[in-house]
C-alpha positions in Angstrom: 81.4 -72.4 24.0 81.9 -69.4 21.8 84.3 -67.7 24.3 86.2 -71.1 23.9 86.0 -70.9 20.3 87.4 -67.3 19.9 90.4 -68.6 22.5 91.5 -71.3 20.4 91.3 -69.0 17.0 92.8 -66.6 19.0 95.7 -68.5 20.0 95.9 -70.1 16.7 99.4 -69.4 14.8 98.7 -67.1 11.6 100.0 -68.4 8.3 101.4 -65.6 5.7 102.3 -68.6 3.3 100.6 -71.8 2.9 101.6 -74.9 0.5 99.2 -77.5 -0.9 98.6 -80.2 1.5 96.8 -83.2 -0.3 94.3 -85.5 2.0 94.2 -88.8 0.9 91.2 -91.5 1.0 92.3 -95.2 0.7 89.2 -97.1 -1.4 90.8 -100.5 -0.5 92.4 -103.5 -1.4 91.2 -106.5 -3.6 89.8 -109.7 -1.6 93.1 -111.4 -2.0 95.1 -108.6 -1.5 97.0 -108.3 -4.8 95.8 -104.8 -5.8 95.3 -101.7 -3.4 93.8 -98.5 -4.5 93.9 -95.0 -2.9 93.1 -91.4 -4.3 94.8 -88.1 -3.0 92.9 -85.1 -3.2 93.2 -81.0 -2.7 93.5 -78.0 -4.0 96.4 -76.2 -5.9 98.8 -73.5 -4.4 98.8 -70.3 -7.1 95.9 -71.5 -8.9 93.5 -72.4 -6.5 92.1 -75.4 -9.2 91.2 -78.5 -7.1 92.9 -82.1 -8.3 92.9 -85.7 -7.7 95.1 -88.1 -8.3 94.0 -91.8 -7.7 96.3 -94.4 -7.9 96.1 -98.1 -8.4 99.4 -100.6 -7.1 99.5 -104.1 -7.5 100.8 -105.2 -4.1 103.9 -108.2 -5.3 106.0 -106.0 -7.7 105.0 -102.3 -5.4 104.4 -101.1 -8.9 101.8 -99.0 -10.7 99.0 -100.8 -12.3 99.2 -100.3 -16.3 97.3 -96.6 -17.0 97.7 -95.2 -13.5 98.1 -92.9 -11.6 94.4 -91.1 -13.6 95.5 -87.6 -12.4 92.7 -84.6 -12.7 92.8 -81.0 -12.4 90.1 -78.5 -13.1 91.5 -75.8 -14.4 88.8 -73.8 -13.0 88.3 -71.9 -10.0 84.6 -72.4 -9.3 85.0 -76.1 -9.8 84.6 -78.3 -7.2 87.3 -80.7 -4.9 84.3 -83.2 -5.2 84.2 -83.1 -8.9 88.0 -83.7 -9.5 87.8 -86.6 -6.9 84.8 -88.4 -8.8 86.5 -87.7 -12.1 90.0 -89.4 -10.8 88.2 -92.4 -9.4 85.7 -92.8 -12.2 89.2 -92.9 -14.3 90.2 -95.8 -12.6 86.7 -97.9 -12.0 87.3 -100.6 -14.7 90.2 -101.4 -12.6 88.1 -101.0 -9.5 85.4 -103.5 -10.6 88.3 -105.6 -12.9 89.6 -107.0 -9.2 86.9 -106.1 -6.7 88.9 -103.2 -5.5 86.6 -102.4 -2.2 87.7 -104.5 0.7 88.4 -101.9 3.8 92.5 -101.8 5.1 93.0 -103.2 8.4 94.8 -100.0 9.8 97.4 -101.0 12.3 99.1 -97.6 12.8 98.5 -93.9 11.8 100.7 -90.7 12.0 98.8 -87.8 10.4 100.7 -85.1 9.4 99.1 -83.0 12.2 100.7 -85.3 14.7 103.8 -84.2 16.7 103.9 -86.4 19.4 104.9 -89.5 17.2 108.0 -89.9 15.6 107.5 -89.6 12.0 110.4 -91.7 10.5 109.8 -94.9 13.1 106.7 -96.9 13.6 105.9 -100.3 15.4 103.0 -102.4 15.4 101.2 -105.4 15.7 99.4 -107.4 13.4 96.9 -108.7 15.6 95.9 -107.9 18.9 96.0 -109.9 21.2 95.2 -110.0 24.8 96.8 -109.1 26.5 99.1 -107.2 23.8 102.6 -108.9 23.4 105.3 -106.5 22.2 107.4 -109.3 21.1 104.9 -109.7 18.2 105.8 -106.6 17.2 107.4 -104.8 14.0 109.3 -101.9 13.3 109.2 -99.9 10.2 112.5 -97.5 10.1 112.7 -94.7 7.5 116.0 -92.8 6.9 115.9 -90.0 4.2 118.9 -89.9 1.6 120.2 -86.4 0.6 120.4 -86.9 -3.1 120.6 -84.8 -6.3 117.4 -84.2 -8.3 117.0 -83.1 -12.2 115.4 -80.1 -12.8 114.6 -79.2 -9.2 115.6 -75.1 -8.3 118.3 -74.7 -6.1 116.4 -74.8 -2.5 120.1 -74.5 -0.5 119.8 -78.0 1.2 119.4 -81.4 -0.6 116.7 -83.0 -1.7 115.8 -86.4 -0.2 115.2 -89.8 -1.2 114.5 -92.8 1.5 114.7 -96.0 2.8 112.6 -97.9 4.2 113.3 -100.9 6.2 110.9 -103.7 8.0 112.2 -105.6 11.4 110.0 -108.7 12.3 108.8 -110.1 15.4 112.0 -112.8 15.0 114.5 -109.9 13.7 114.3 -110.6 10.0 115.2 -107.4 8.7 113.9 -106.7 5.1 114.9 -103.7 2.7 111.2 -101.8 1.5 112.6 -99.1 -0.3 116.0 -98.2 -1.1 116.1 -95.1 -3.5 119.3 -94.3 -5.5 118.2 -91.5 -7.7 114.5 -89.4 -6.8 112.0 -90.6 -9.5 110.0 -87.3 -10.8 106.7 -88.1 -10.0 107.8 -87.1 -6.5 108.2 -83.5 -7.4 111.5 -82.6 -5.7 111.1 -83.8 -2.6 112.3 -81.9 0.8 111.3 -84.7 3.6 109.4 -87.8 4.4 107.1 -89.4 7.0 104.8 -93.1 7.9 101.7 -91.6 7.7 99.6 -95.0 7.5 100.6 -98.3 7.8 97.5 -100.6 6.2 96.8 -104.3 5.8 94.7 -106.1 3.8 92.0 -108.6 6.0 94.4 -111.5 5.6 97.1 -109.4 7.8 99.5 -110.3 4.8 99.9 -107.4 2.4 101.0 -104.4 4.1 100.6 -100.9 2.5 102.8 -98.2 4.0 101.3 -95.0 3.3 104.2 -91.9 3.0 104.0 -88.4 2.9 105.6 -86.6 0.4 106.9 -83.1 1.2 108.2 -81.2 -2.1 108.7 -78.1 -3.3 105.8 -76.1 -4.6 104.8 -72.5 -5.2 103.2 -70.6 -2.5 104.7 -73.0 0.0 105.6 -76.8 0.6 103.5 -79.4 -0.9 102.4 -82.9 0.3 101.5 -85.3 -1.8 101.8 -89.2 -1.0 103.4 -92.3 -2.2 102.7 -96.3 -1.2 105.2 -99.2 -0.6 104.0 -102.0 -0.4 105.2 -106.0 1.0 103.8 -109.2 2.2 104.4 -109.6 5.8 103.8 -113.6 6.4 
């Protein structure tokens, strides 16, 4: 086992310059689905000071609940990841106990970032399973990144990117998710997209599409992540 272990470090690719790539940890939806909360979580490039960043949406408008994001960093070095994360969700309990916040996602498809086997801009799923598994039940989501200018961003030598993000249904309904025409700031100057997690609440009628953000940062890329949310019925 260890000779194994020394292979795989040895045949590991070294990395002169890394960027900060958040984790994230979804916390739930509410019991009817009208509220889904997640937290991201890491720690900073240059300044090695661990953060969280938790994040409440209410699922009909796919907007930011009043007060949120609660975003934490610990501008020390010999604080904790732990720390930041309880401080960023302990920022946004009254909301988490306001509307029951705690109700696991049903996760119907999942492309981590470590994943490169998948296609990262095209997903399809089923809502249910049935057996056996019908692919005419199924739904596509589609994302196609927008080259698009962004304030106050350093010049990188290739645009930055916004998306869109479009649904198919089982019956070919095609709706529009996202459709950016200017980057917002919160997304840092952003350099590429992917699905990372496509969630449902237990009804199967709130769908919360997880994305990665890619963005410029200091020692390195930087992920961060963003949620769009729909109903599905």
């Amino acid at each position: 086992m260890r000779r194994f272990l020394f292979l795989l470090a040895a045949l590991a690719p070294a990395s002169a310059v890394a960027g900060d790539y958040a984790e994230r940890n979804v916390i739930g939806f509410s019991p009817d689905g009208a509220y889904i909360a997640f937290v991201e979580h890491g720690v900073q490039d240059g300044s090695g000071f661990p953060y969280a960043n938790a994040y409440v949406i209410a699922t009909a408008t796919d907007s930011w609940v009043k007060d949120t994001p609660v975003r934490v960093l610990l501008e020390d070095e010999s604080a904790t990841l732990s720390a930041a994360y309880a401080e960023a969700v302990n920022g946004i309990r009254p909301l988490i106990d306001q509307h029951a916040i705690a109700t696991p996602p049903v996760v119907v498809a999942s492309n981590p970032f470590t994943e490169i086997s998948a296609d990262p801009h095209v997903v399809g799923f089923l809502t249910r399973m049935p057996v056996p598994p019908d692919a005419t039940d199924a739904y596509t989501l589609a994302l196609t990144e927008i080259a698009l200018p962004a304030a106050n961003c350093p010049d990188m030598g290739t645009p930055f990117q916004g998306f869109r993000l479009v649904l198919t249904g089982p019956n070919g309904a095609v709706g529009i998710l996202n459709d950016d025409k200017q980057i917002p700031a919160s997304r840092r100057c952003p350099l590429g997209y992917r699905i990372s997690d496509v969630l449902l609440d237990p009804s199967r009628a709130v769908m919360a599409v997880l994305i990665d953000v890619t963005s410029v940062g200091f020692e390195g890329p930087d992920r961060r992540f963003l949620a769009v949310t729909a109903r599905i019925e």
